[in-house]
Residue, then its C-alpha position, 0 to 999 in steps of 0.5 A: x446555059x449548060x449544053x446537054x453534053x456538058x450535062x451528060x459528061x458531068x453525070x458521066x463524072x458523078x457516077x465515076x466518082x460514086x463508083x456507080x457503074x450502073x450510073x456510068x453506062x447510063x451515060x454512054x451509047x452501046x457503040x461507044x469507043x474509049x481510047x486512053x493513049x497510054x503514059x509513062x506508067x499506064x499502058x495505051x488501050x482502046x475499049x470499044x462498046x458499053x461492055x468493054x468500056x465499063x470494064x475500063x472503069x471497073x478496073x480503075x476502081x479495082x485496082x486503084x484508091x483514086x485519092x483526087x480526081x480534079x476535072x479543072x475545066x470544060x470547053x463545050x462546042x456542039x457535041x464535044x466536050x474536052x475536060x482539062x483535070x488532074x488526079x491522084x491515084x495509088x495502085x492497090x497491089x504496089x502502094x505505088x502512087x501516081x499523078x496525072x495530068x490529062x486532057x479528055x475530049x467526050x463526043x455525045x450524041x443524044x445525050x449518050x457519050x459515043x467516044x472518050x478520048x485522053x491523053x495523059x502525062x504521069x509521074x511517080x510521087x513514090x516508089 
């Protein structure tokens, strides 16, 4: 049986792979923290409330072509969801093209992401 945070963090994945960032703030609460620990290529950045947070997807969608985004496998325990993926982007300005390895770890509460966080590994497939 799927658990409301699995529901929610999948609804949260439709809306960023559609790019529909109306959908993505209807998946997260007013207050919600998003902290990307940063790679080898993409620098760290903590995005606290909806505002900010959309702003984070905004700019993933504006200045990357996200080519796969591969969640691979959810682990659920109460209100934590942590997502184990892959995804390959290209950066829009450079051409530049970028794999990643991550692991994102979602709380919810009432059906609302309150705090996103990941943790990444990339590399350059060209220059």
């Amino acid at each position: 049986m799927k658990t409301e945070a699995l529901a929610t963090v999948e609804k949260m994945f439709a809306a960023f792979g559609s790019g529909d960032l109306e959908k993505f703030r209807e998946t997260i609460s007013e207050d919600t923290i998003c902290i990307y620990h940063g790679t080898q290529e993409i620098p760290k950045a903590t995005y606290k409330g909806k505002d900010n947070a959309t702003t984070f997807l905004r700019n993933i969608l504006t200045y990357t072509e996200v080519l796969s985004f591969e969640p691979q496998q959810f682990i659920c325990e109460g209100n934590m969801v942590v997502v184990i993926g892959q995804e390959h982007q290209r950066v829009r300005k450079s051409g530049k093209e970028l794999k990643q390895k991550w692991v994102q770890v979602y709380t919810v509460e009432n059906n609302l992401i309150t705090k996103m966080e990941e943790f990444a590994a990339s590399e350059v497939v060209n220059q």
